[in-house]
Biopython code that builds the backbone (N, CA, C, O; Angstrom):
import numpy as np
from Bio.PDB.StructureBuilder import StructureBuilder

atoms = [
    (1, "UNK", "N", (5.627, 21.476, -21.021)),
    (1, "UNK", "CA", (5.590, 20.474, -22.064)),
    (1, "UNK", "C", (4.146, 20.234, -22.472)),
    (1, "UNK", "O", (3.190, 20.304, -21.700)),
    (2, "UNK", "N", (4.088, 19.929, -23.831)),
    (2, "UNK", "CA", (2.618, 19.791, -24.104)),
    (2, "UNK", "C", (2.371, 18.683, -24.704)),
    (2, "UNK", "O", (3.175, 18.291, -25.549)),
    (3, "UNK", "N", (1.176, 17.907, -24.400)),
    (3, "UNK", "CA", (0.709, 17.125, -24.742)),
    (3, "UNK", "C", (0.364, 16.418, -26.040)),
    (3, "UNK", "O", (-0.770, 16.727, -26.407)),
    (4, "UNK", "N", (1.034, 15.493, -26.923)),
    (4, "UNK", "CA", (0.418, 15.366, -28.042)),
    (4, "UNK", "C", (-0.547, 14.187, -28.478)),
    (4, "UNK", "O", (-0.930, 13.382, -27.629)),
    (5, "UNK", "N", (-0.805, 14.119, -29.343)),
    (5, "UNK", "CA", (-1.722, 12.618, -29.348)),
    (5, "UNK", "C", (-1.223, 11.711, -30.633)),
    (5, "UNK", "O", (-1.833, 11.391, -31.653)),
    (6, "UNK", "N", (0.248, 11.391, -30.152)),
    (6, "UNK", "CA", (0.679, 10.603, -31.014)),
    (6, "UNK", "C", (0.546, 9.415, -31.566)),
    (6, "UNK", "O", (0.962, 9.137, -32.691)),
    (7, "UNK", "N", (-0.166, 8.481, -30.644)),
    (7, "UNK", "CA", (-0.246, 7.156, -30.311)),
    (7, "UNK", "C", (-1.319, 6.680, -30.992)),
    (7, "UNK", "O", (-1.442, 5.539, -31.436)),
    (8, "UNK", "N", (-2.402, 7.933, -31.096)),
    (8, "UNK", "CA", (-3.991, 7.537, -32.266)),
    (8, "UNK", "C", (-3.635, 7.494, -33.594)),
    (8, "UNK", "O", (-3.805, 6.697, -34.517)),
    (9, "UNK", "N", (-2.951, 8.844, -33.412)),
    (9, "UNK", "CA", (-1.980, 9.353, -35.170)),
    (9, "UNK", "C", (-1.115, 8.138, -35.496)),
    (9, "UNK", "O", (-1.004, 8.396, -36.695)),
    (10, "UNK", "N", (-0.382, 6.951, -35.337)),
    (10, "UNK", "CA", (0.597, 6.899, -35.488)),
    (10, "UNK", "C", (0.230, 5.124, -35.042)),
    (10, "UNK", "O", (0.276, 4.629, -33.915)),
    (11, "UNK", "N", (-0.145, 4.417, -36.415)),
    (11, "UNK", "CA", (-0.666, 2.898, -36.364)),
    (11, "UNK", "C", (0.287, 1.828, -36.074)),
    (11, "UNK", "O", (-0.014, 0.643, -35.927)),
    (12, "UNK", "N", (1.943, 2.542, -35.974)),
    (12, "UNK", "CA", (2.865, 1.294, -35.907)),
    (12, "UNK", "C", (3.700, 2.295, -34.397)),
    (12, "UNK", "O", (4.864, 2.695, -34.429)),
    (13, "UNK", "N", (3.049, 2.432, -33.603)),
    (13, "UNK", "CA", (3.618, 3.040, -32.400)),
    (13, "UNK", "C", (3.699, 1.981, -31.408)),
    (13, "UNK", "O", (2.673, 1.432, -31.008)),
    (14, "UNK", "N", (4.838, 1.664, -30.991)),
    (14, "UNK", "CA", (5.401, 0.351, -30.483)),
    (14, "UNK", "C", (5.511, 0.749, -28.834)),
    (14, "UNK", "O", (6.646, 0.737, -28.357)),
    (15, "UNK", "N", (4.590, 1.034, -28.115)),
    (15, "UNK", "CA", (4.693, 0.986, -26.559)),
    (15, "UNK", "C", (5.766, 0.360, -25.999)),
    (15, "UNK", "O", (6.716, 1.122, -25.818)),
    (16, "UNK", "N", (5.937, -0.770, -25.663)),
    (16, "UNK", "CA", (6.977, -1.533, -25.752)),
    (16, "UNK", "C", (8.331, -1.504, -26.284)),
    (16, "UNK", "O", (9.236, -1.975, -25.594)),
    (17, "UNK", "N", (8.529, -1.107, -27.198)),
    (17, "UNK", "CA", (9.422, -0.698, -27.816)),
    (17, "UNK", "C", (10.044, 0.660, -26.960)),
    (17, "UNK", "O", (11.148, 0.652, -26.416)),
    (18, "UNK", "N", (9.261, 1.625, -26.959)),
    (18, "UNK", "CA", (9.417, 2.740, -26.289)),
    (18, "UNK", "C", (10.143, 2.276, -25.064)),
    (18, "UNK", "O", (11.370, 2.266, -24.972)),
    (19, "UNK", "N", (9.295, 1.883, -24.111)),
    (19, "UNK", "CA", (9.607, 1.529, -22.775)),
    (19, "UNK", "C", (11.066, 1.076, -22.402)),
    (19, "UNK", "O", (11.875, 1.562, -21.612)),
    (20, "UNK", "N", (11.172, -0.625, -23.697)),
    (20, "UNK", "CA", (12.395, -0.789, -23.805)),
    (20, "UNK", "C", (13.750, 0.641, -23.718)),
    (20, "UNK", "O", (14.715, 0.940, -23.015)),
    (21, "UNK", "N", (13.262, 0.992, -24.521)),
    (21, "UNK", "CA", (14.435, 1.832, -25.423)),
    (21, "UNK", "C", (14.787, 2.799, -24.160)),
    (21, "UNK", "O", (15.961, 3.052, -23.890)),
    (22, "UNK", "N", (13.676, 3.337, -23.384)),
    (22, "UNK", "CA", (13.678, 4.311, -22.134)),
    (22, "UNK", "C", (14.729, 3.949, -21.089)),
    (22, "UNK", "O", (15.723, 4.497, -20.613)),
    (23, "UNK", "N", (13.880, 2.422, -20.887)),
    (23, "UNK", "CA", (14.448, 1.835, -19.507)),
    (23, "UNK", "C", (16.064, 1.500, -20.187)),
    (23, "UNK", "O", (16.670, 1.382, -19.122)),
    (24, "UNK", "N", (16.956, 1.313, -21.101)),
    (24, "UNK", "CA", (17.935, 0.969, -21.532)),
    (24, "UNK", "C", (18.705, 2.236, -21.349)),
    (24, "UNK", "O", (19.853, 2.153, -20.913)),
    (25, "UNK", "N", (18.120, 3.556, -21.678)),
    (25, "UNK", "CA", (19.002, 4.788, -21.891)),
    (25, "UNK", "C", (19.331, 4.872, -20.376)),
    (25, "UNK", "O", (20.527, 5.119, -20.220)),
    (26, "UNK", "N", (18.620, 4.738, -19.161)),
    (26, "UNK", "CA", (19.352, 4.992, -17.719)),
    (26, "UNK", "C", (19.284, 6.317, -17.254)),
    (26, "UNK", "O", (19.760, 6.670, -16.175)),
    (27, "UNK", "N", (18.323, 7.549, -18.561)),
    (27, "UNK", "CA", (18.059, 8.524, -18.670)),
    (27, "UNK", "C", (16.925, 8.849, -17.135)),
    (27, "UNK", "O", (17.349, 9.557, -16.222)),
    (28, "UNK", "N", (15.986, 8.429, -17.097)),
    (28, "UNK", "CA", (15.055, 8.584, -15.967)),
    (28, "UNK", "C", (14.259, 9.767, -16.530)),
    (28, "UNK", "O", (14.557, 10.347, -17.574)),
    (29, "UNK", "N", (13.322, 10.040, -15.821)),
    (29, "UNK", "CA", (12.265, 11.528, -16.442)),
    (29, "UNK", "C", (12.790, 12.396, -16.104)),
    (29, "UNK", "O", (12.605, 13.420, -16.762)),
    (30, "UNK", "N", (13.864, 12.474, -14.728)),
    (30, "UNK", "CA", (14.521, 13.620, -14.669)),
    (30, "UNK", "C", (15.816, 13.925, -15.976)),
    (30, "UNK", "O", (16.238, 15.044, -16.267)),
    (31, "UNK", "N", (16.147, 12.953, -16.449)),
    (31, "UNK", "CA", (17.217, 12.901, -17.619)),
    (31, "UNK", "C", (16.393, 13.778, -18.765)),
    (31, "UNK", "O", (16.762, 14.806, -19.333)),
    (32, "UNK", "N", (15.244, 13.087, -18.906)),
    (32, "UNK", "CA", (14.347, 13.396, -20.363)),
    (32, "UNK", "C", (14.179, 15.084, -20.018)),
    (32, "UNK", "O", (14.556, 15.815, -20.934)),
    (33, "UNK", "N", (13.763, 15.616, -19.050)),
    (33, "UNK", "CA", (13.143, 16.932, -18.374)),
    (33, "UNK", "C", (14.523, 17.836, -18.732)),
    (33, "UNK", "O", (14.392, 18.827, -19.452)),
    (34, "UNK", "N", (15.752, 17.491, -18.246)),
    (34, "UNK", "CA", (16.724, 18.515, -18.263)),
    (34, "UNK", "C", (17.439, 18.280, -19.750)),
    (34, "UNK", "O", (18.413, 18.994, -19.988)),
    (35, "UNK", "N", (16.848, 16.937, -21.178)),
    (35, "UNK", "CA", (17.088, 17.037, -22.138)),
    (35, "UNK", "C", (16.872, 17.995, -23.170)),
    (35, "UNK", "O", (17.376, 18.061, -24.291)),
    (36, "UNK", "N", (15.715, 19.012, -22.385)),
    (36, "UNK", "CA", (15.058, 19.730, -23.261)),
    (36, "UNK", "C", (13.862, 19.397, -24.244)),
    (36, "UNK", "O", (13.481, 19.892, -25.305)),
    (37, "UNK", "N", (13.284, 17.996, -23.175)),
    (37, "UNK", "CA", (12.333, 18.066, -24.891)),
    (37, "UNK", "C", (11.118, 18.451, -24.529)),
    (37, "UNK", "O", (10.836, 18.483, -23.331)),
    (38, "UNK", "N", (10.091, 18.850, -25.609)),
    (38, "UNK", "CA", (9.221, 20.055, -26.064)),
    (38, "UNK", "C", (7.887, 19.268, -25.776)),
    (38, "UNK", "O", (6.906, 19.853, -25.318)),
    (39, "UNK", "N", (7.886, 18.085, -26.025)),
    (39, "UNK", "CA", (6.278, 17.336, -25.603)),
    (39, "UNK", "C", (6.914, 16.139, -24.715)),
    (39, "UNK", "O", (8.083, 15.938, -24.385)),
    (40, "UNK", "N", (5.808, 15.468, -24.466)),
    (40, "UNK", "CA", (5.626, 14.528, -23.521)),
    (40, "UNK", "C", (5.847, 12.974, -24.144)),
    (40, "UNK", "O", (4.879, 12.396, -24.638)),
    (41, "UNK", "N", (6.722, 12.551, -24.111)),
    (41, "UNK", "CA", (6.809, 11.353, -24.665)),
    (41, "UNK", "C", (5.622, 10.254, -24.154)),
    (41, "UNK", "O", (5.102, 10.013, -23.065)),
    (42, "UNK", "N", (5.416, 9.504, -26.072)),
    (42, "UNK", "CA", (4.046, 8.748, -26.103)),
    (42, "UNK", "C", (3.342, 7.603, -24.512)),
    (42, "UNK", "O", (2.182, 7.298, -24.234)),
    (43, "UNK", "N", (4.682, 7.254, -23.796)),
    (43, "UNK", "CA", (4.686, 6.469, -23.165)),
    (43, "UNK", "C", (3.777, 6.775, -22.024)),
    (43, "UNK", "O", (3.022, 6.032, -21.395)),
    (44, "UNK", "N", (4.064, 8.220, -21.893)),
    (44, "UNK", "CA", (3.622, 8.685, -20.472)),
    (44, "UNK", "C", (1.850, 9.449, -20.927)),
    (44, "UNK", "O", (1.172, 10.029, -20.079)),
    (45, "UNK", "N", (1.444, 9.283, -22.244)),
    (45, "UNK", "CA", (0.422, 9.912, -22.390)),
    (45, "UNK", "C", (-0.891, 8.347, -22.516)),
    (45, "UNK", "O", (-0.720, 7.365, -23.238)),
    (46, "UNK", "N", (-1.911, 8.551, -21.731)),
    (46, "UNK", "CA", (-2.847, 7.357, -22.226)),
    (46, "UNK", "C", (-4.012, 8.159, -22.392)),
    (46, "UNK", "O", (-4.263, 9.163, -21.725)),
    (47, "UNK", "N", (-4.797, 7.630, -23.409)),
    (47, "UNK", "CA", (-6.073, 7.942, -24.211)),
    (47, "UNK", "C", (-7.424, 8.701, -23.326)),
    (47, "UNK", "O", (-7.010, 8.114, -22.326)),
    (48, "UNK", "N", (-8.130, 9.143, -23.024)),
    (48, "UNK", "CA", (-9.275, 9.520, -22.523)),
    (48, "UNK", "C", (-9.671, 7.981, -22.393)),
    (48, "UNK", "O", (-9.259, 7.341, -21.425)),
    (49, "UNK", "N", (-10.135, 7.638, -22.957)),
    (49, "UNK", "CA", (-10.914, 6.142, -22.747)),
    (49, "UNK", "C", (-10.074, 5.264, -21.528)),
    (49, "UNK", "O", (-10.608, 4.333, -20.925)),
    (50, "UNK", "N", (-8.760, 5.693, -21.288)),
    (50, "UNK", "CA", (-8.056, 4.627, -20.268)),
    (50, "UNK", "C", (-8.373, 5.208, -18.946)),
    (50, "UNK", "O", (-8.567, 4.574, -17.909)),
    (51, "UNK", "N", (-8.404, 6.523, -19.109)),
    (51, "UNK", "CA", (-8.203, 7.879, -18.018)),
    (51, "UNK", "C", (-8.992, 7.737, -16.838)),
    (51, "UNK", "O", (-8.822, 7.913, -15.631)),
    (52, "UNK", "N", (-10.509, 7.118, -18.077)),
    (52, "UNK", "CA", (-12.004, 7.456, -17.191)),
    (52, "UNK", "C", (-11.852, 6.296, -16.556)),
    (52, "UNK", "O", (-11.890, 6.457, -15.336)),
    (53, "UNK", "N", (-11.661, 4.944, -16.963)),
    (53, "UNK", "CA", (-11.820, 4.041, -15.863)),
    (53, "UNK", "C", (-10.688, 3.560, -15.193)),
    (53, "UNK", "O", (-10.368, 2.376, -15.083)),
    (54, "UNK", "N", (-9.930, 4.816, -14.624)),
    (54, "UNK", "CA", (-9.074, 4.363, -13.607)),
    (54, "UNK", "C", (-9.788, 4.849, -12.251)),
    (54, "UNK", "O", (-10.693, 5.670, -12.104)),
    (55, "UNK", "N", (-9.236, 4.240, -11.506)),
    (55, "UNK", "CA", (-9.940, 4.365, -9.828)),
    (55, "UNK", "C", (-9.400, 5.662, -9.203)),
    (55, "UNK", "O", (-8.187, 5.867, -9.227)),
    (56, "UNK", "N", (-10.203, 6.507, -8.671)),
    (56, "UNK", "CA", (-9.235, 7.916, -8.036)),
    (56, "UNK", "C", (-9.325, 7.305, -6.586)),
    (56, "UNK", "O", (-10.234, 6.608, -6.135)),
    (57, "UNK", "N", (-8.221, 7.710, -5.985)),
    (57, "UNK", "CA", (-7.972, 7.039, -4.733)),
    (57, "UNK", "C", (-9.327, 7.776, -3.880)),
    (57, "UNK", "O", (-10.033, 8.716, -4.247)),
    (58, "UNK", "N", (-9.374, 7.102, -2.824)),
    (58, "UNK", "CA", (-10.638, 7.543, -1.433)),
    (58, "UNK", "C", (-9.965, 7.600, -0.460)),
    (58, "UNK", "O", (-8.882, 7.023, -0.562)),
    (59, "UNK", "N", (-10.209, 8.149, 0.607)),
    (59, "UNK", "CA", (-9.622, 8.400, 1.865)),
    (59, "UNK", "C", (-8.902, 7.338, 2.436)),
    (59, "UNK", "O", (-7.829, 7.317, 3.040)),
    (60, "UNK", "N", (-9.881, 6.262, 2.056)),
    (60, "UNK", "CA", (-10.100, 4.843, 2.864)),
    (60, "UNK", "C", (-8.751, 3.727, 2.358)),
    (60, "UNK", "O", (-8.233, 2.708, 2.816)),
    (61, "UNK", "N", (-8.537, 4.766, 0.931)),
    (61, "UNK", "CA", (-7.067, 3.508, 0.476)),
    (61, "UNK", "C", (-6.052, 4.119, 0.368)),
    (61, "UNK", "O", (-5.016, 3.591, -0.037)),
    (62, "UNK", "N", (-6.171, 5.689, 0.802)),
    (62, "UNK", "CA", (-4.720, 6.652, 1.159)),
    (62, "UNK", "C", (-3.818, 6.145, 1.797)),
    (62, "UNK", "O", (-4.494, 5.562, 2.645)),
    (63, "UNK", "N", (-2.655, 5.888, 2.074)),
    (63, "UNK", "CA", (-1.947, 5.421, 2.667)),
    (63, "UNK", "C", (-0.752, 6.292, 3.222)),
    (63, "UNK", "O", (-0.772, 7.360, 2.611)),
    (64, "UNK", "N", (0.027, 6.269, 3.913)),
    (64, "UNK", "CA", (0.780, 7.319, 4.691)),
    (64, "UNK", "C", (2.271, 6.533, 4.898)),
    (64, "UNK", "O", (2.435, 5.319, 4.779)),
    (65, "UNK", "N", (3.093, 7.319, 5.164)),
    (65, "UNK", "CA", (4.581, 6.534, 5.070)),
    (65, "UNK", "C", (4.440, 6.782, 6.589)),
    (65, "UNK", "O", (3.968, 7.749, 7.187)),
    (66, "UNK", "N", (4.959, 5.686, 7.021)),
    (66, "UNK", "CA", (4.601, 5.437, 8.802)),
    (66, "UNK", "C", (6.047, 6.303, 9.182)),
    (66, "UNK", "O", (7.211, 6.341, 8.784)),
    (67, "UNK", "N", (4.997, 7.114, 10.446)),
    (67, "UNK", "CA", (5.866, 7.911, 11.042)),
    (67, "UNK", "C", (6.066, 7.720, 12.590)),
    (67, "UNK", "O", (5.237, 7.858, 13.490)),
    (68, "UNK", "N", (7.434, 7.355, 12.658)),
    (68, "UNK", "CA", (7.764, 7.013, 14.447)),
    (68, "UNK", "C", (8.313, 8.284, 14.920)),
    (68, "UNK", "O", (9.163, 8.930, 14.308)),
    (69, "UNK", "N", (7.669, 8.687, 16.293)),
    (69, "UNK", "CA", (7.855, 9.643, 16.767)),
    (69, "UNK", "C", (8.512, 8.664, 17.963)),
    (69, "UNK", "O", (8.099, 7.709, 18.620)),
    (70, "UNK", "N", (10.272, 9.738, 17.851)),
    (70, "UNK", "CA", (10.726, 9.263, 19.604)),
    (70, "UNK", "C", (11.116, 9.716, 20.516)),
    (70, "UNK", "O", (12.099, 9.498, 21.225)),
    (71, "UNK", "N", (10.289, 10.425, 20.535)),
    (71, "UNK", "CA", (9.833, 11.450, 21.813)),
    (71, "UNK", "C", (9.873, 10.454, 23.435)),
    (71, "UNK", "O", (10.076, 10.781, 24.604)),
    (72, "UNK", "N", (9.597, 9.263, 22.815)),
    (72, "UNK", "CA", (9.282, 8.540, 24.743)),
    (72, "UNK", "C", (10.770, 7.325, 24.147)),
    (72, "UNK", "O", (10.764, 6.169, 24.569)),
    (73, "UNK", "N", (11.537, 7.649, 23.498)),
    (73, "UNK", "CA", (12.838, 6.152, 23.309)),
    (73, "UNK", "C", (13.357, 5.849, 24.724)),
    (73, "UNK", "O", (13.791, 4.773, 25.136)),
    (74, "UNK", "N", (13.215, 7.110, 25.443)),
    (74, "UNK", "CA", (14.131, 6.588, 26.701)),
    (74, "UNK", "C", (12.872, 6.373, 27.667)),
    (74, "UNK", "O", (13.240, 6.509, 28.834)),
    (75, "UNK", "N", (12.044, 6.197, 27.605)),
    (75, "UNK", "CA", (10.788, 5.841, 28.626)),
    (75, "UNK", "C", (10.831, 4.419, 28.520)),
    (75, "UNK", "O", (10.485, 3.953, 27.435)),
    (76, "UNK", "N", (11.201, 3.597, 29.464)),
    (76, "UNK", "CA", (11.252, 2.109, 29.416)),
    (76, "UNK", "C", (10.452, 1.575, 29.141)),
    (76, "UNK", "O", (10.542, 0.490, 28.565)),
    (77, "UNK", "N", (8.960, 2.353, 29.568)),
    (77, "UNK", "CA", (7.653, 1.589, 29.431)),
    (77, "UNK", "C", (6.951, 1.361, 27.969)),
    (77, "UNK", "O", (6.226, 0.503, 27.464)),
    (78, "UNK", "N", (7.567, 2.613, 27.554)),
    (78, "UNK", "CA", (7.034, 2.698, 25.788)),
    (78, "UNK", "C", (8.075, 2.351, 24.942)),
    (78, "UNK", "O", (7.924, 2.817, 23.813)),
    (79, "UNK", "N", (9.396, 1.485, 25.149)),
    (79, "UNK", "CA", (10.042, 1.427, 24.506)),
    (79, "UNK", "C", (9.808, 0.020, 23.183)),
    (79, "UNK", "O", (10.173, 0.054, 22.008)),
    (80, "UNK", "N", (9.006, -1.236, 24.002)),
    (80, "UNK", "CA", (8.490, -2.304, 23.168)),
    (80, "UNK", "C", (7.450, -1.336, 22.096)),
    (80, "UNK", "O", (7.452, -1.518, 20.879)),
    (81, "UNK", "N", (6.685, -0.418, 22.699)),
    (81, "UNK", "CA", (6.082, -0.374, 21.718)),
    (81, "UNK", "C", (6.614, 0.454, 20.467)),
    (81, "UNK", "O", (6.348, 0.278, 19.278)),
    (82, "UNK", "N", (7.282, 1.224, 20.946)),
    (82, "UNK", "CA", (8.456, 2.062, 19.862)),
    (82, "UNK", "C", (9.155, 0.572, 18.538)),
    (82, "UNK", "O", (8.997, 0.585, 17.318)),
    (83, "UNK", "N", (9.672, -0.194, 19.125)),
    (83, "UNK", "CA", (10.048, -1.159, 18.543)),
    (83, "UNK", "C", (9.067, -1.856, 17.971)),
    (83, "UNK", "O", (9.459, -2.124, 16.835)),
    (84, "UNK", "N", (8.022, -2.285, 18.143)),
    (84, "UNK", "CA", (6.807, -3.006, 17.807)),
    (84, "UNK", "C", (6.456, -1.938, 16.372)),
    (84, "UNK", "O", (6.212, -2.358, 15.240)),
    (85, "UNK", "N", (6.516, -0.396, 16.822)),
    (85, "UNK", "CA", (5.848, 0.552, 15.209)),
    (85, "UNK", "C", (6.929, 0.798, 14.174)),
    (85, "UNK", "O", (6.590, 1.304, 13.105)),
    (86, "UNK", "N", (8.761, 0.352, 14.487)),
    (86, "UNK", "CA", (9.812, 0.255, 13.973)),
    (86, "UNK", "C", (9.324, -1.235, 13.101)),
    (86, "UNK", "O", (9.054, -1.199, 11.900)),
    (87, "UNK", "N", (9.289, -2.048, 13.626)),
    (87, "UNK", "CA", (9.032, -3.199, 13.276)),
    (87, "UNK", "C", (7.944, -3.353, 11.912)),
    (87, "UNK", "O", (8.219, -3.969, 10.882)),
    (88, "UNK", "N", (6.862, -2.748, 12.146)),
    (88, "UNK", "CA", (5.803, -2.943, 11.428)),
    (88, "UNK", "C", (6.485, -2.219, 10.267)),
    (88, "UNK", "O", (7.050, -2.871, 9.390)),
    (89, "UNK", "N", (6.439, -0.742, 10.241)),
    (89, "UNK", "CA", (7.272, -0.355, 9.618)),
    (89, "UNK", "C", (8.381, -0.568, 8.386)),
    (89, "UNK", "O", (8.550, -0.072, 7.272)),
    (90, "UNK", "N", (8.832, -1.257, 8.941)),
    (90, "UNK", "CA", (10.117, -1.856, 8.244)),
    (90, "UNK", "C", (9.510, -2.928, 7.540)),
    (90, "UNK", "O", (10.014, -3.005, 6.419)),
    (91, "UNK", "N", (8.334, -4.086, 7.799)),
    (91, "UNK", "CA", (8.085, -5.088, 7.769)),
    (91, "UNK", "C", (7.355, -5.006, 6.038)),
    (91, "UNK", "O", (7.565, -5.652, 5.012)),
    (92, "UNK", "N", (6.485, -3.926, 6.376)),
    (92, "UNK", "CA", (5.456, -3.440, 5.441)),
    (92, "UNK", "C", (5.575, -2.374, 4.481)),
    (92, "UNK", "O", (4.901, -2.465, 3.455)),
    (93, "UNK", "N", (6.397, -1.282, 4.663)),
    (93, "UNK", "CA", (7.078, -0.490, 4.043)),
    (93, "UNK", "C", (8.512, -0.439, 3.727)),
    (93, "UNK", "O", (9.028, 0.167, 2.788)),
    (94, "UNK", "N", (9.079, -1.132, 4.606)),
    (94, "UNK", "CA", (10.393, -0.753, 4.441)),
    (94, "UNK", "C", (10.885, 0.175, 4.426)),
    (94, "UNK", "O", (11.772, 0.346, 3.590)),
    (95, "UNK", "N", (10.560, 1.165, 5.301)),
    (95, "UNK", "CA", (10.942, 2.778, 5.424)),
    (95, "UNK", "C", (10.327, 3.188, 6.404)),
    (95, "UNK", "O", (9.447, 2.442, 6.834)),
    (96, "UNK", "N", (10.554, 4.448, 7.074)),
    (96, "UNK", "CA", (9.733, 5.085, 7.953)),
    (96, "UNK", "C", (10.419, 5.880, 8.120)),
    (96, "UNK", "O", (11.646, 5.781, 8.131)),
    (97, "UNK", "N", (9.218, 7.681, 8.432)),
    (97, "UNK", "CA", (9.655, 8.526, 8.914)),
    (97, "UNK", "C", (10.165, 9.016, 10.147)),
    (97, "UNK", "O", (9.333, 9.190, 11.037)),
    (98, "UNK", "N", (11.377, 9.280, 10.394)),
    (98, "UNK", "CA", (11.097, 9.744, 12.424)),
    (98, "UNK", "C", (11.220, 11.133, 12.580)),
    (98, "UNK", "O", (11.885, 11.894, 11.876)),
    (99, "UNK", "N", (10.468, 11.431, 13.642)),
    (99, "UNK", "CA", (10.547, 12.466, 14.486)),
    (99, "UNK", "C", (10.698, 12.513, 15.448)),
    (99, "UNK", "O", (10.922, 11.477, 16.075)),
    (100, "UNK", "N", (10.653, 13.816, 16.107)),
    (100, "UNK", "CA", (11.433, 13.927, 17.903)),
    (100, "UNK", "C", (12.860, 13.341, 18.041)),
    (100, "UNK", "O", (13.354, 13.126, 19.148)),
    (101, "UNK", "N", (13.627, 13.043, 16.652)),
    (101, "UNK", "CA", (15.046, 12.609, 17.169)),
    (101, "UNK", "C", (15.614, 13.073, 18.135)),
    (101, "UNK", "O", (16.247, 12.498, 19.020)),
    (102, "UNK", "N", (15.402, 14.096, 17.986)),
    (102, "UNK", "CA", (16.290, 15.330, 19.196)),
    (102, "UNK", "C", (16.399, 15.067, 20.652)),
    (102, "UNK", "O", (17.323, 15.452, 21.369)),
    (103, "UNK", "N", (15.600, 14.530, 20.937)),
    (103, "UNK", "CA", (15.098, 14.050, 22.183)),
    (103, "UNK", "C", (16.117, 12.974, 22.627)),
    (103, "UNK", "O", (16.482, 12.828, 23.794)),
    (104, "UNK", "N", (16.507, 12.290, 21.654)),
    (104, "UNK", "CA", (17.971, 11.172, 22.018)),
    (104, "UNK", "C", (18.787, 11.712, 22.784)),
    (104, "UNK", "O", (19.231, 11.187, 23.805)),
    (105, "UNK", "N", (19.204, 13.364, 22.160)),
    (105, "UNK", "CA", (20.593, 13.801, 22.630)),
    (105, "UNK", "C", (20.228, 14.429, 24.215)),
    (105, "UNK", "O", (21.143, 14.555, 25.029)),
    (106, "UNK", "N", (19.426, 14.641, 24.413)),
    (106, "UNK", "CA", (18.901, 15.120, 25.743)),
    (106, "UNK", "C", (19.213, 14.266, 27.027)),
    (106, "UNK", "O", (18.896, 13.077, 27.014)),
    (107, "UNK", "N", (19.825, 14.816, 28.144)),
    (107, "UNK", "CA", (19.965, 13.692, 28.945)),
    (107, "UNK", "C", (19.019, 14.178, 30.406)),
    (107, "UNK", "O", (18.916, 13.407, 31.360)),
]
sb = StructureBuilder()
sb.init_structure("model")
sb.init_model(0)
sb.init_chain("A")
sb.init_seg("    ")
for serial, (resi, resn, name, xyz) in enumerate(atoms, 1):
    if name == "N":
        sb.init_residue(resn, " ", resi, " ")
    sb.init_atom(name, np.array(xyz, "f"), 0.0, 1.0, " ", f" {name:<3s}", serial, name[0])
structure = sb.get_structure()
């Protein structure tokens, strides 16, 4: 899909309007993508001038989808803390990845 620059061209281009009209169809970008269309709708394109002063992320504000490994669930000793990184987890993300499930079925 290619890019156009409709939004400079085009003095009564209603952002808002757009958005509305988007969020109403129930279409989603995957809807718009398998519609077939040929450019990029105005909504999703912003100006050079907006581009430059956005912030590019730094290491320091990367963030990671918390991942519980439960490899020790049946270790009594590490089990508060298993619950304690479930907890946070859930608290702050509301999601989390797990690994070592496998380890449950093991006896």
């Amino acid at each position: 899909m290619a890019a156009t620059d409709h939004i400079s061209a085009t003095p009564t281009y209603d952002l808002a309007k757009e958005f509305k009209e988007f969020d109403e169809s129930k279409m989603g970008v995957k809807g718009l993508a398998e519609s077939g269309i040929t450019s990029i709708p105005n909504m999703f394109i912003h100006p050079p001038e907006v581009l430059s002063t956005l912030k590019k992320p730094t290491s320091h504000t990367k963030k990671a989808i918390p991942l519980i490994d439960l490899s020790n669930f049946n270790v009594p000793t590490k089990r508060h803390q298993l619950v304690e990184q479930i907890r946070e987890a859930t608290s702050s993300w509301g999601f989390f990845q797990v690994i070592n499930h496998g380890y449950l079925c093991q006896s």
